[in-house]
C-alpha positions as CSV (number, residue, x, y, z in Angstrom):
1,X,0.0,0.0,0.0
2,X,3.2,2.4,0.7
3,X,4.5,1.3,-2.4
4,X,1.7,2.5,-4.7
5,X,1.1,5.5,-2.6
6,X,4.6,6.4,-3.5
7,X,3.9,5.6,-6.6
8,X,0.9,7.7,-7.3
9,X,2.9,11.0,-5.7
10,X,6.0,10.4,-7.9
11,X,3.4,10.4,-10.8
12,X,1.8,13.3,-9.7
13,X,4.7,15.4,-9.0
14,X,6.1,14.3,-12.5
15,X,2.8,14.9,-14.1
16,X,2.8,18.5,-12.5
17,X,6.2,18.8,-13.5
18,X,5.5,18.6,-17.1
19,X,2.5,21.0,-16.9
20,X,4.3,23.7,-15.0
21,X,5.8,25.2,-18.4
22,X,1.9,25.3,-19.9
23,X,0.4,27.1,-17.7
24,X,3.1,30.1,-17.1
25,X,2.5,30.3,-20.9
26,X,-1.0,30.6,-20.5
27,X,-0.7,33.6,-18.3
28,X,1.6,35.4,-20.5
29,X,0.6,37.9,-23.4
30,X,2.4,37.7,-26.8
31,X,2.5,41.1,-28.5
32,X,3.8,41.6,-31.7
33,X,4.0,43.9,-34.7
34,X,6.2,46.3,-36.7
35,X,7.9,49.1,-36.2
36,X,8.4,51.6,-39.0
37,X,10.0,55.2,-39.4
38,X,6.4,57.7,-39.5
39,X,7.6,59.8,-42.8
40,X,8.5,57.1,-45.3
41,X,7.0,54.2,-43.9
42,X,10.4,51.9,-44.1
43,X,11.0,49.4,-41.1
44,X,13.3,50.3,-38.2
45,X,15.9,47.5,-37.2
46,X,17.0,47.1,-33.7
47,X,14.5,49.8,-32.2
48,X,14.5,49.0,-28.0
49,X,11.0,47.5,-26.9
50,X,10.3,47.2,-23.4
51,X,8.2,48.0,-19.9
52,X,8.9,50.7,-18.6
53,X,10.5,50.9,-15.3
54,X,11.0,46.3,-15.8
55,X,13.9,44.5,-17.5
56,X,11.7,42.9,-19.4
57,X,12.4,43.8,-23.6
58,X,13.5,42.9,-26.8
59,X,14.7,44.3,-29.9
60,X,12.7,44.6,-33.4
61,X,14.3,42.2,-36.4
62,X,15.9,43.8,-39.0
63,X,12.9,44.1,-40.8
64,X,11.2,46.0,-38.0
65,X,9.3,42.9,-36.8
66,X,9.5,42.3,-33.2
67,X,7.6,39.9,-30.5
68,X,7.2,40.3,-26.8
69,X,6.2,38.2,-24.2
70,X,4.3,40.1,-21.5
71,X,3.6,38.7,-17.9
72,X,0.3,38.5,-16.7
73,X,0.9,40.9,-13.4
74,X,2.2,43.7,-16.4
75,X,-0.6,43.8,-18.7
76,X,-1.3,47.2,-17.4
77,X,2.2,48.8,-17.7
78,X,3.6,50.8,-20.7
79,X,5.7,50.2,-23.3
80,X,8.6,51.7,-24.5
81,X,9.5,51.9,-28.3
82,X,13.4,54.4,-28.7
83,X,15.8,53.8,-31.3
84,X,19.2,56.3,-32.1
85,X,17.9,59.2,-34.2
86,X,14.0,59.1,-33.5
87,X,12.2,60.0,-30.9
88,X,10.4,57.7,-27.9
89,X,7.4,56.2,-28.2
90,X,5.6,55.2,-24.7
91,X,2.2,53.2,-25.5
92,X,-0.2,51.8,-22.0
93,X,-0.7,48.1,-23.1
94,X,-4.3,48.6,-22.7
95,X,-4.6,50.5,-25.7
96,X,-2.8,47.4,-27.9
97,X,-5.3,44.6,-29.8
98,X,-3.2,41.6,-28.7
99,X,-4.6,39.4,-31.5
100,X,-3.6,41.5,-34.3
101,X,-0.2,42.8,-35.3
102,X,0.7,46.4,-34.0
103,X,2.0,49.4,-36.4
104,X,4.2,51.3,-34.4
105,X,5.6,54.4,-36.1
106,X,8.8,56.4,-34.7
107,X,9.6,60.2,-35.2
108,X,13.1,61.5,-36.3
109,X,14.4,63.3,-33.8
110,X,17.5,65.5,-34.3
111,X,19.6,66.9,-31.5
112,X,22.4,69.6,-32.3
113,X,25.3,69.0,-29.9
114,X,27.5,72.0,-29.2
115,X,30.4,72.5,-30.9
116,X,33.7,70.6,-29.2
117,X,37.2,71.8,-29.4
118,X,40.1,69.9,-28.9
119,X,43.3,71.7,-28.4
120,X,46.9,69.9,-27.3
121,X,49.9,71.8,-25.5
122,X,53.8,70.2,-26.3
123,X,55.3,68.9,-23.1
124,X,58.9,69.6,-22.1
125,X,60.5,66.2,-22.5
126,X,62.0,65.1,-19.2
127,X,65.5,64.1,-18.6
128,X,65.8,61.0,-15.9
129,X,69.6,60.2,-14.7
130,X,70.0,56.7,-14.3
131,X,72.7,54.7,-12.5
132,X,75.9,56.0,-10.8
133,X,76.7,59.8,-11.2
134,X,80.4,59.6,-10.5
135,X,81.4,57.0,-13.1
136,X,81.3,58.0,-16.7
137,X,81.7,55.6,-19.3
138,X,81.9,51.8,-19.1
139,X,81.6,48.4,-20.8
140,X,78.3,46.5,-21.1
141,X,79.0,42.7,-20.5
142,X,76.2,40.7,-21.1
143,X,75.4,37.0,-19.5
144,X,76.0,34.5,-22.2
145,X,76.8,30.7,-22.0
């Protein structure tokens, strides 16, 4: 009676094992979609996506295609679209269709950096006296076999 009793909970605990992975799946939501530059339309590669204030993120494909898995306990937290050059994009996830394919569309953004000079001075080069002072001249023997 033990025996099968043991049995029955090793089954059980490998059964639940197995299932774990579904169900963490099933309380995740998948977003995905494009991003693409707003003025002509072409995709943006590489644009950061993630919740804000999480480490949770991923990057969009070369193509501008991207996926993200979003826990359950995040579903109302924001997104975060910023690439180099364009503007930030901050969307609530309540506001995205999760079973269609989101258009996101980034801004150029140009920032004019003040103006940088670089500028060298020539040092005086230094003069180091090495070995004995009082003995001038001499014969350099080296160690050879």
């Amino acid at each position: 009676m033990q025996r099968n009793l043991n049995l029955r909970t090793n089954y059980f605990a490998l059964v639940l094992l197995f299932l774990l992975p579904v169900f963490t799946t099933f309380s995740q939501v998948m977003l995905t979609g494009k991003v693409l530059d707003q003025n002509d339309k072409s995709p943006l590669a590489y644009v950061n996506i993630g919740l804000k204030n999480t480490a949770i993120g991923t990057i969009s494909n070369p193509d501008g295609t991207f996926s993200i898995r979003i826990p359950e306990k995040h579903k109302k937290d924001t997104l975060l679209f910023s690439a180099l050059g364009y503007g930030k994009k901050v969307i609530p996830i309540r506001f995205l269709r999760v079973d269609e394919q989101q258009i996101i569309l980034l801004a150029e953004r140009s920032v004019v950096l003040n103006d940088v000079v670089i500028s060298a001075r020539k040092e005086k080069n230094k003069v180091y006296q090495l070995g004995n002072r009082d003995v001038s001249g001499g014969v350099l023997e080296t160690d050879t076999l």
